[in-house]
C-alpha positions as CSV (number, residue, x, y, z in Angstrom):
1,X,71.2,127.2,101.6
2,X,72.4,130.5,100.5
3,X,74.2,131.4,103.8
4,X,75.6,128.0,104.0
5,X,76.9,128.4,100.2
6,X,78.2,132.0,101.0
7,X,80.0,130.6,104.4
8,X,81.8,127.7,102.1
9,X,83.2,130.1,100.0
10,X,84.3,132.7,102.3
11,X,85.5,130.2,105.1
12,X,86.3,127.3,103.7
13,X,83.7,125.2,105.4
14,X,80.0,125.5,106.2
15,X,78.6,123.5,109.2
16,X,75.1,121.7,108.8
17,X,73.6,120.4,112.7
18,X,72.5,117.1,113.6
19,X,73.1,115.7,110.1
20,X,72.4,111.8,111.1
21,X,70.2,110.8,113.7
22,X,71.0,109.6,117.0
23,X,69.6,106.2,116.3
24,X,71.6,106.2,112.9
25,X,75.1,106.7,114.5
26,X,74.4,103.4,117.0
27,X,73.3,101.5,113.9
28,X,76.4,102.1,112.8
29,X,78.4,101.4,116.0
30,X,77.1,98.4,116.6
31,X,77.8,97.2,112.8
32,X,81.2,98.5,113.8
33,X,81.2,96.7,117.4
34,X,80.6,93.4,115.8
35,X,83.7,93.5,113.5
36,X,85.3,94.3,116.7
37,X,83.4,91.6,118.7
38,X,84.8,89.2,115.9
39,X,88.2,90.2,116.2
40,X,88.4,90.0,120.4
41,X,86.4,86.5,120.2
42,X,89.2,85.0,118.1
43,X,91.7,85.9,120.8
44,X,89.5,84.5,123.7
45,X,89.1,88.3,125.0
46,X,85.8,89.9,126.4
47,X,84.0,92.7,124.7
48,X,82.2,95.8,126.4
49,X,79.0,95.8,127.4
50,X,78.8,99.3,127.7
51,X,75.1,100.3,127.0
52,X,76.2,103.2,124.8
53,X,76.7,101.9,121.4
54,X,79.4,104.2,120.5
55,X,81.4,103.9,123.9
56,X,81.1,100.2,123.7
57,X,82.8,100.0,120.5
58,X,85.7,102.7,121.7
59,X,86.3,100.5,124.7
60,X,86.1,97.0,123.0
61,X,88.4,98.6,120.1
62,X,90.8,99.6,122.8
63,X,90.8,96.2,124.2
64,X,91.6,94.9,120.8
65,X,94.1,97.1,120.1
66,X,96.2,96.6,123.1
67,X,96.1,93.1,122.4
68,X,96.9,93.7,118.9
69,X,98.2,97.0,117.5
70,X,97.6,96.0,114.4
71,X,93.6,95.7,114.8
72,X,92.9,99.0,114.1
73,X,94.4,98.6,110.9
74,X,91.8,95.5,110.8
75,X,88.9,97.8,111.4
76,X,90.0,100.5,109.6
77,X,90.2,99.0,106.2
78,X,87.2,97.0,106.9
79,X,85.0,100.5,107.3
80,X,85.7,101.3,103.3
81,X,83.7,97.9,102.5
82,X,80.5,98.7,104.7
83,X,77.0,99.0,103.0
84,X,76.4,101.8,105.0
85,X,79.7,103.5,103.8
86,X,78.2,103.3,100.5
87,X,74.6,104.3,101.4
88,X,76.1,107.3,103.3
89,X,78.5,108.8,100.3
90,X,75.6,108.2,97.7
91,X,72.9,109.5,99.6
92,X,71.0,112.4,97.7
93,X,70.4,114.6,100.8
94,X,74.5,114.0,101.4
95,X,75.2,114.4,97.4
96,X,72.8,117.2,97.2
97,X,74.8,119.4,99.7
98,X,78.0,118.8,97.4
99,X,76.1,119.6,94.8
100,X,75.1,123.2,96.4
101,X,78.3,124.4,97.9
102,X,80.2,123.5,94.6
103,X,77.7,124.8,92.6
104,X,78.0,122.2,90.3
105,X,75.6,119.1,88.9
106,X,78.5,116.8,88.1
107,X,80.5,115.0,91.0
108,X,82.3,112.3,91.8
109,X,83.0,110.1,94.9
110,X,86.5,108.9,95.8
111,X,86.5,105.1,96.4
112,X,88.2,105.1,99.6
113,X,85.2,105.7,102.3
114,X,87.2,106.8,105.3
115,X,86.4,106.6,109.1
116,X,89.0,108.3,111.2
117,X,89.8,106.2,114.5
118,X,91.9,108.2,116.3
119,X,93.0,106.5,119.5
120,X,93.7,107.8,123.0
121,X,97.0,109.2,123.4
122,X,98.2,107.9,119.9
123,X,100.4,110.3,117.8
124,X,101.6,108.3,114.7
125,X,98.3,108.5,113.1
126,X,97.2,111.9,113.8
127,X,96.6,114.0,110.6
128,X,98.3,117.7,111.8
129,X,97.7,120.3,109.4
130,X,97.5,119.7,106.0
131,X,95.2,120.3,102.6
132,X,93.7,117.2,101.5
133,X,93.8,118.7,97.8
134,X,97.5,118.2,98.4
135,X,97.0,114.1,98.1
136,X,94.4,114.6,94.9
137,X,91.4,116.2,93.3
138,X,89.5,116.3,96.1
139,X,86.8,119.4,96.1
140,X,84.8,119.2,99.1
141,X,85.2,116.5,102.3
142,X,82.4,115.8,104.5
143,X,83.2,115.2,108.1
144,X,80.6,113.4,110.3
145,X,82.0,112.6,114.4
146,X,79.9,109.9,115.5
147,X,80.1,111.2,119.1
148,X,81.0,115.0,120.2
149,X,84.2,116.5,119.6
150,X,86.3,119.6,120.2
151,X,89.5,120.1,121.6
152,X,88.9,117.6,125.0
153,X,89.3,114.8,122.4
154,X,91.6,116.1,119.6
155,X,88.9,117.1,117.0
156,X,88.8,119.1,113.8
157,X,90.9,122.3,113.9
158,X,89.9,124.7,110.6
159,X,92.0,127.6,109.4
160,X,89.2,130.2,107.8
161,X,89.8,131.7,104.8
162,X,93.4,130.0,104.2
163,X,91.6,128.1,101.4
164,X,91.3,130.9,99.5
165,X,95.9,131.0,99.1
166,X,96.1,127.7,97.6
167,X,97.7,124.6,97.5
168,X,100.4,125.5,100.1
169,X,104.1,123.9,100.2
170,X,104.0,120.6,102.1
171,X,106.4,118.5,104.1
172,X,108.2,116.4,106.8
173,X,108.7,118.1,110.2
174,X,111.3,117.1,111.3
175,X,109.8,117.9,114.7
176,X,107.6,114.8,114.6
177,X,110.5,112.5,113.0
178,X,109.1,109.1,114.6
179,X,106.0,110.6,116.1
180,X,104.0,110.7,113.5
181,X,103.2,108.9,109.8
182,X,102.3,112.0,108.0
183,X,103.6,115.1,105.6
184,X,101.7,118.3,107.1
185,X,102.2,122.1,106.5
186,X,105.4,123.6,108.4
187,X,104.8,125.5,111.6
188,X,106.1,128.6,109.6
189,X,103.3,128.1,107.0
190,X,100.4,127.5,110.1
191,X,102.0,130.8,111.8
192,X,101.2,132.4,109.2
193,X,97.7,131.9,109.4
194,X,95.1,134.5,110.6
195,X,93.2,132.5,112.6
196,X,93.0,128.4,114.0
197,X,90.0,127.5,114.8
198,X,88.8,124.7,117.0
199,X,85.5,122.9,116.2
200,X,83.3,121.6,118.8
201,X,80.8,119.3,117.4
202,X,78.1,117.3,118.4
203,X,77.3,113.8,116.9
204,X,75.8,113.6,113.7
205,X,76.9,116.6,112.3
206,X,78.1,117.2,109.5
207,X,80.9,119.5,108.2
208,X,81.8,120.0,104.7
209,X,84.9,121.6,103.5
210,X,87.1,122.8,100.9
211,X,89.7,120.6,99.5
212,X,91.8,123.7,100.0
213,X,91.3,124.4,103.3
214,X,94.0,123.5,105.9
215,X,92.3,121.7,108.8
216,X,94.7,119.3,111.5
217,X,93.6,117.0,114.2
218,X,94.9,116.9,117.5
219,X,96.2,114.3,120.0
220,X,93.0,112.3,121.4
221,X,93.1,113.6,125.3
222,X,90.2,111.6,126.2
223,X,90.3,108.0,127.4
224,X,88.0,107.1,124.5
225,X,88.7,106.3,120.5
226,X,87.3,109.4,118.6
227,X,85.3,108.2,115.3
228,X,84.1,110.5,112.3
229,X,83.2,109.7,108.7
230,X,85.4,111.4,106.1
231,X,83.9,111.7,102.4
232,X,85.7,113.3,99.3
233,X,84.2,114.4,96.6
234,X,85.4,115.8,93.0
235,X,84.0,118.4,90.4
236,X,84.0,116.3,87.2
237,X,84.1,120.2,85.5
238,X,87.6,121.3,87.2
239,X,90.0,121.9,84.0
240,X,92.5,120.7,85.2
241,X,90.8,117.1,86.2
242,X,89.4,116.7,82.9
243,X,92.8,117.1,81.4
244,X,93.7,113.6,83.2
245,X,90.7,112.0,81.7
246,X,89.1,111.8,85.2
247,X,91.3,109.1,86.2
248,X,91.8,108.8,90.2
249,X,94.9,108.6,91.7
250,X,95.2,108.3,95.3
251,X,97.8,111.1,95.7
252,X,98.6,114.1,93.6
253,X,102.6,113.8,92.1
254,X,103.3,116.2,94.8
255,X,101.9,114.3,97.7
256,X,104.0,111.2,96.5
257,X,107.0,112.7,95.8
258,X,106.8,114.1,99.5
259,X,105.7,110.5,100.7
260,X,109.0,108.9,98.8
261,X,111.2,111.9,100.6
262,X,109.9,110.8,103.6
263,X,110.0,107.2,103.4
264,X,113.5,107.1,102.1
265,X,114.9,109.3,105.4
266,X,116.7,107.9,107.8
């Protein structure tokens, strides 16, 4: 626990191996797959029947989502309102990790219980790099792929030690005018990092991260959806959230005033 709390801090992130079990992950997928099942039934189209539970909910979510581009929107906010969701985020071996690489007893979990669908070849919803402490108080994010990732499929890219600058400036690229939904650090502000690294990652486990830390996805290569679990979590004893009365807001002033730039450009 030491190493892992001594990584956090130096890195930015600490990495913790096979996290959920195999036979969790398909419990999952196929809770997953049946919201999708749902959704292709209702249109009078044919789901997988792929034997692997996570690659028969990537293809029968692509199927749905040519169909209806919309649907992953479906799925997406459907995710937050799982059992499991809940289960997951509250869990005290989950919790307890927090707990250690903050080095603090009192936390809090943000409401919105996020799986990342990123889908082949689809740029608008890809989150380049950014700080997620940016859009609020969040302290530490776990990040759980629920099949392997790296580079082949656009997975988590980390920038060590950059957490340690703070909250850097943030805004529209121009570059990706059209391309792409989100505000993200400027390519002058990620040249200027020491070092991008690319996880690869096997399913189930877990990464957890500063706040702080500028981490980017990259465009799904692979001809199959790329899933992961993202959890963020607040210190309750951060000053400057106790001068707010703990109340959550889903983005920090900053992070909307950028959003309102950007959604007001031509």
């Amino acid at each position: 626990m030491k190493q892992l709390r001594e990584q956090f801090a130096e890195l930015g992130y600490c990495h913790i191996p096979q996290f959920i079990s195999p036979a969790l992950l398909n419990e999952w997928a196929d809770d997953l797959h049946w919201l999708v099942a749902t959704q292709l039934e209702r249109f009078g189209l044919s789901a997988s029947e792929e034997s692997d539970p996570v690659r028969r909910l990537s293809r029968s979510l692509i199927t749905l989502w040519r169909a209806k581009p919309e649907a992953q929107s479906w799925i997406y906010e459907e995710v937050n309102r799982r059992p499991w969701m809940f289960e997951l985020a509250s869990s005290r071996l989950l919790t307890g990790w927090v707990r250690e690489v903050l080095g603090s007893e009192h936390i809090a979990i943000h409401p919105r219980l996020i799986m990342i669908i990123s889908m082949p070849g689809h740029e608008w919803h890809v989150a380049y790099f950014h700080q997620d402490r940016f859009y609020g108080p969040y302290h530490v994010v776990a990040y759980i792929p629920l099949q392997n990732t790296g580079a082949f499929n656009g997975g988590l890219v980390v920038a060590p030690g950059e957490h340690k600058r703070g909250l850097l400036p943030h805004a529209y690229d121009e570059a990706l005018r059209g391309k792409n939904k989100w505000i993200t650090l400027l390519p002058e502000v990620t040249a200027s990092f020491k070092e991008q690294h690319q996880l690869e990652l096997m399913a189930g486990d877990l990464v957890l991260f500063d706040g702080l830390l500028p981490h980017s996805a990259n465009l799904n290569r692979s001809e199959d959806v790329r899933f992961a679990v993202s959890l963020r979590y607040t210190d309750l004893t951060d000053p400057f959230f106790i001068e707010r009365g703990w109340r959550w807001q889903d983005l920090a002033e900053e992070g909307r005033k950028a959003l309102a730039t950007k959604e007001n450009a031509p």
